[in-house]
C-alpha positions in Angstrom: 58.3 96.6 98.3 60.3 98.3 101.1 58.6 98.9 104.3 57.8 102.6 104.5 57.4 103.0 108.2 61.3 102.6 108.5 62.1 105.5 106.7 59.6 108.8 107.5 60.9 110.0 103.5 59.7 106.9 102.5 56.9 107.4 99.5 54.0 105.3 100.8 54.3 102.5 98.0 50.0 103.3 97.2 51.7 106.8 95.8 54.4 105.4 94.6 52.2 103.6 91.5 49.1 105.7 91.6 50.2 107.5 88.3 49.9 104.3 86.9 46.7 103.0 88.4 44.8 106.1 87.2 42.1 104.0 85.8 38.6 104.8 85.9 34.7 103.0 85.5 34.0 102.0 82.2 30.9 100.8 81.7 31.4 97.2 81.3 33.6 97.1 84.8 31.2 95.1 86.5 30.9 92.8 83.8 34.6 92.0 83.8 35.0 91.8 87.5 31.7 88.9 86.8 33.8 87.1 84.9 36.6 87.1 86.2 34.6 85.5 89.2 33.2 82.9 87.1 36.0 82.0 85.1 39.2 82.8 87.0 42.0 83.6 84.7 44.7 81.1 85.5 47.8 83.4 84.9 46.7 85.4 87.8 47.1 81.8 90.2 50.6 81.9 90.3 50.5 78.4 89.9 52.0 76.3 87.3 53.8 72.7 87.4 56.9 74.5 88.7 55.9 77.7 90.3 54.3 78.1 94.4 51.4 80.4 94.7 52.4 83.9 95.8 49.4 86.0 97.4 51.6 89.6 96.3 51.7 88.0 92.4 48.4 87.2 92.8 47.5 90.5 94.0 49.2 92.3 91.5 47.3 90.4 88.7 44.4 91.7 89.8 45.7 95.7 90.8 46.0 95.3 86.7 42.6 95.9 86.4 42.0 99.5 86.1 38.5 99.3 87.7 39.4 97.1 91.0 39.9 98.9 94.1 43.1 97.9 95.8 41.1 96.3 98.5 39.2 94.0 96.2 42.2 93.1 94.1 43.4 92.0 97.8 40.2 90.1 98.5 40.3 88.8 95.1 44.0 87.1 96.1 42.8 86.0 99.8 40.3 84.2 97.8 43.0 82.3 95.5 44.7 81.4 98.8 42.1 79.9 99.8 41.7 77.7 96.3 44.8 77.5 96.1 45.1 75.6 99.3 46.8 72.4 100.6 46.3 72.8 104.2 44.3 69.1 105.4 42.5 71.2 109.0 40.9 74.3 109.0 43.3 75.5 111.5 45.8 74.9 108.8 43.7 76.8 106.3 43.1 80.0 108.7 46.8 80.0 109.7 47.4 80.1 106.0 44.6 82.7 105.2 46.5 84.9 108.7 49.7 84.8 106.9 48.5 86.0 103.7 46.5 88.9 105.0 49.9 90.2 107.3 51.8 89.6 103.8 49.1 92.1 101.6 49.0 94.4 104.5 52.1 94.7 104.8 53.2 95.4 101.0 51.8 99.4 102.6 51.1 99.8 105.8 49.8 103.3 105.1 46.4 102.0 102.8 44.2 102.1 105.2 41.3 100.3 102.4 44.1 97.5 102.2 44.0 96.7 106.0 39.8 97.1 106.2 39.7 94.7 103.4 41.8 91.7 104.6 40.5 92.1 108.0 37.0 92.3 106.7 37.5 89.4 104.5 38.9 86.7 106.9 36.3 88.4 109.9 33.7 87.5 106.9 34.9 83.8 105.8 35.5 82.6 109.0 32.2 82.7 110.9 31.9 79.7 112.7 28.6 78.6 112.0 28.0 75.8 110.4 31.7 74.9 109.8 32.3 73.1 113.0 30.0 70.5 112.1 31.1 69.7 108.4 33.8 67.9 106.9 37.0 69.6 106.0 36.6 69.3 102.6 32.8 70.4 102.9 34.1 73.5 105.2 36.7 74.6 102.7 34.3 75.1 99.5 31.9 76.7 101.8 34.5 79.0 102.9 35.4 79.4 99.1 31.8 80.1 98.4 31.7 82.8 101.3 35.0 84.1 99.6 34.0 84.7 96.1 30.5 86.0 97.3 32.1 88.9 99.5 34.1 89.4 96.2 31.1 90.0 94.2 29.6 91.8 96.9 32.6 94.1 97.0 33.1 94.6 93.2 29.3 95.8 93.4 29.2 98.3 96.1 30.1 100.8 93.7 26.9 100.6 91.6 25.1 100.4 94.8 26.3 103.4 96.2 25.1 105.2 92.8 21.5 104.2 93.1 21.2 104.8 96.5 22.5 108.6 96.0 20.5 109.6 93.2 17.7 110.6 95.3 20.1 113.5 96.6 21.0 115.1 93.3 18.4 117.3 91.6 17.9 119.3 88.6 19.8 122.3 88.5 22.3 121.4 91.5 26.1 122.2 91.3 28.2 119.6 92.6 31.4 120.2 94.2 34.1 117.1 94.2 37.5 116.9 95.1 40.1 114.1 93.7 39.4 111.2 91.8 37.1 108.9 93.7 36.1 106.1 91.3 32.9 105.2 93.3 31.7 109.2 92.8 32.7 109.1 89.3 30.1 106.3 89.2 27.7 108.8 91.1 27.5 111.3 88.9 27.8 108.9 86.0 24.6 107.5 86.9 23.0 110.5 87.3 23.9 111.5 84.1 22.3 108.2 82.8 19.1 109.6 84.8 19.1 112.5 82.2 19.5 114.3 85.6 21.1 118.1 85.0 23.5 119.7 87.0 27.2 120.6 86.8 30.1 119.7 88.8 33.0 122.0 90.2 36.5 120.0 90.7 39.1 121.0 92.6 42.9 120.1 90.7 43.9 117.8 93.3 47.2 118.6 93.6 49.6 117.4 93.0 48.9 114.4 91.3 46.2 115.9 89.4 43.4 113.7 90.1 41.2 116.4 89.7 42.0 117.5 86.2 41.8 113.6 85.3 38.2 113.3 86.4 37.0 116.3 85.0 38.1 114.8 81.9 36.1 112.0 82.6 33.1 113.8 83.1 33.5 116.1 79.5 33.8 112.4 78.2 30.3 112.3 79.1 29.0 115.6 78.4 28.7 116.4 82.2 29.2 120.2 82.8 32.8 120.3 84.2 34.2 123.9 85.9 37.9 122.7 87.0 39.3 125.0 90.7 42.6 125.5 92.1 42.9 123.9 95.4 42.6 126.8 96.9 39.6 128.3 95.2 37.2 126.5 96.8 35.9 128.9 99.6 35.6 131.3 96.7 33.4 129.0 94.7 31.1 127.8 97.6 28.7 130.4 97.2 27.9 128.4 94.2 27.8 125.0 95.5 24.9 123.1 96.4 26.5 120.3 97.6 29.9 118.2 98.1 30.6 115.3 97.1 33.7 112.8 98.5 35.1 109.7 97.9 37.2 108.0 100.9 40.5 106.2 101.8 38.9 105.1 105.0 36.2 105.2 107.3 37.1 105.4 110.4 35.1 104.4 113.9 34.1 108.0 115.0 32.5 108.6 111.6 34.8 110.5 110.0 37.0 109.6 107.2 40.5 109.7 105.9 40.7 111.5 102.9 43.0 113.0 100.0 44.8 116.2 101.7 42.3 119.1 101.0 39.3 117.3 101.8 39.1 118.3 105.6 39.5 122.1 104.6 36.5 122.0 102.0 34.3 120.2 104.8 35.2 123.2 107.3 34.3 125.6 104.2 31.2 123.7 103.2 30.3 123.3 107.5 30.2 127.1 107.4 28.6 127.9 104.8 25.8 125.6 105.3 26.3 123.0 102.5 26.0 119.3 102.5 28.6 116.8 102.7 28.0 113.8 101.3 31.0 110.9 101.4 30.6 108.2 98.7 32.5 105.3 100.1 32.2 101.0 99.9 32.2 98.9 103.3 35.2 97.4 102.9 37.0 100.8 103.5 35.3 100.5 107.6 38.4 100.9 109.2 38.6 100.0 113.2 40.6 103.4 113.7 40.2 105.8 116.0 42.1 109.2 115.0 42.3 111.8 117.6 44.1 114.6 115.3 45.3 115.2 111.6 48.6 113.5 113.1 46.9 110.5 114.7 47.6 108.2 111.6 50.2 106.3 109.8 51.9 108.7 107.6 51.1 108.4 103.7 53.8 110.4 101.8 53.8 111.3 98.0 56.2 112.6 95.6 55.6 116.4 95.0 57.3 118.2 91.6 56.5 122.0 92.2 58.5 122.6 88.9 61.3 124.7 90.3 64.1 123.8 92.4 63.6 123.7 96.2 66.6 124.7 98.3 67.5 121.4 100.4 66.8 123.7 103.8 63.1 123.7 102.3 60.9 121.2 104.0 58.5 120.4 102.3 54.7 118.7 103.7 54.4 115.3 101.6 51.7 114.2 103.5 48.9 112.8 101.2 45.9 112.6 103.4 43.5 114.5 106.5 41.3 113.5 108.4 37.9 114.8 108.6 35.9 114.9 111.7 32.3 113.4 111.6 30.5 116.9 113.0 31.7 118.2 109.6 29.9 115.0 107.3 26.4 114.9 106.6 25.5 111.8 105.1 27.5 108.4 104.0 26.3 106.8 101.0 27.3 102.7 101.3 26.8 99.7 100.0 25.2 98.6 104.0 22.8 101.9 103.3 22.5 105.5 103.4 24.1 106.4 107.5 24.8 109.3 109.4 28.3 109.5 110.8 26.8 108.9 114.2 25.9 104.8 113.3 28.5 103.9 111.4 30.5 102.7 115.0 27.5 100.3 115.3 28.0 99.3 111.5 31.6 98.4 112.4 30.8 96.3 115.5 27.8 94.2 112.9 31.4 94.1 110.0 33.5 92.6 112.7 31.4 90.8 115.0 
């Protein structure tokens, strides 16, 4: 994949394959990302009697899955490293597990959940304790151990971040939500499983369409669905209870990186004296620290306005904002329900 900090017209390589990573929860997600912890599928190794293991191939096997995050199909493939393994010193072994993490986060520099994830994974496996005073060999399958369990815990936040946000919806409530956030698909799944009643607005998320995708996905389940333009959503607040957000990132301040659009419905929201909630697992912590919307890696996607643009055109590509945290109410995470004030005390307990 070409490195898309050398060329600013560069699509971020996340947008680049996002049309075909659309994928969304089934209900037997969990259950496949269980077994494919328990019995790992061999053809995702990359190993065979003539074939080395490669950590993108690997990586790739897993991005497959329609219901695994980016950032877990990278943890999943930091874990194979690790099995995978000939290094005789743990030195070796964390060298190895160093390269691998610069190789994933470099495949896009601009996914901020990639870079959380590998960072949080190796910060995660290699805690000292205890492994100074074992073997190597006893060192490395506790290291695998600690691997495949932040695996699980990662491929679980998800159904932990619908329990814990179920307290929050309530009969009656309209539910604004903007793009298609897998974990707040799962919200408002479960609270449809709750025989709770309320009805969602969603933006279109242009111009991908994420938004017309998961409204789809809620008919599928009999969820009432009003679909917006983009920019009808200061006209529609008056109706909204509450908002609703996923996240690419969350960043140290307590604010989050977001699909474009999501800072301007905070502002809206902020103003109008509604609620917003951000749906979003640990592993997307990021140790960032944006100043302004420009303060961040650029993340460019392809934009088809269905007419010709005039070359002299520019045109803003940009596929993200960033929302401040004095415009967040509430995080719901798989560490707990936090206000945007703790979470830089949640990052120094993730990294220590």
């Amino acid at each position: 994949m070409a490195d898309t900090t050398q060329n600013p017209d560069a699509i971020s390589a996340y947008y680049q394959t996002r049309a075909a990573h659309h994928g969304v929860i089934t209900s037997d997600w969990l259950a496949q990302a269980q077994a494919a912890v328990e019995q790992p599928d061999s053809t995702h190794s990359g190993l065979g009697p003539n074939k080395s293991f490669n950590v993108i191939d690997e990586f790739n096997g897993w991005r497959k899955q329609p219901d695994l995050a980016e950032a877990v199909a990278a943890i999943r493939a930091m874990a194979a490293v690790i099995r995978a393994s000939e290094a005789t010193t743990m030195m070796e072994l964390e060298i190895e597990l160093k390269k691998a993490s610069d190789t994933l986060k470099s495949w896009d520099k601009t996914s901020i959940s990639l870079t959380a994830g590998c960072d949080l994974f190796i910060r995660y496996v290699t805690r000292t304790s205890a492994l100074e005073y074992e073997d190597f060999n006893s060192a490395k399958s506790r290291l695998l151990e600690r691997a495949e369990k932040f695996g699980e815990i990662s491929c679980k936040a998800r159904k932990i971040i619908a329990m814990l946000s179920q307290d929050f919806i309530f009969d009656g409530c309209t539910i604004l939500v903007h793009g298609l956030s897998r974990v707040v698909l799962e919200v408002l799944k479960t609270a449809a499983q709750n025989n709770k009643l309320f009805r969602v607005l969603c933006t279109e998320g242009r111009p991908d369409g994420t938004g017309v995708l998961l409204s789809n996905e809620l008919s599928k389940l009999d969820i009432p669905v009003k679909l917006l333009l983009d920019s009808a959503v200061a006209y529609s607040m008056d109706e909204v209870d509450m908002v609703f957000v996923g996240a690419d990132g969350v960043v140290e301040s307590g604010g989050i990186i977001n699909m474009m659009g999501t800072y301007q419905i905070a502002l809206v929201a902020h103003n109008m004296n509604k609620p917003v909630y951000v749906a979003a697992e640990s592993y997307k912590f990021a140790r960032l620290y944006p100043l302004d919307q420009k303060d961040m890696a650029p993340a460019l996607r392809p934009i088809e306005f269905g007419v010709k643009i005039p070359a002299k055109v520019e045109v803003e590509r940009s596929a993200r904002d960033y929302t401040p945290p004095q415009y967040l109410t509430l995080l719901f995470t798989d560490l707990g329900v936090l206000s945007p004030s703790v979470v830089s005390d949640e990052l120094i307990q993730l990294y220590l």
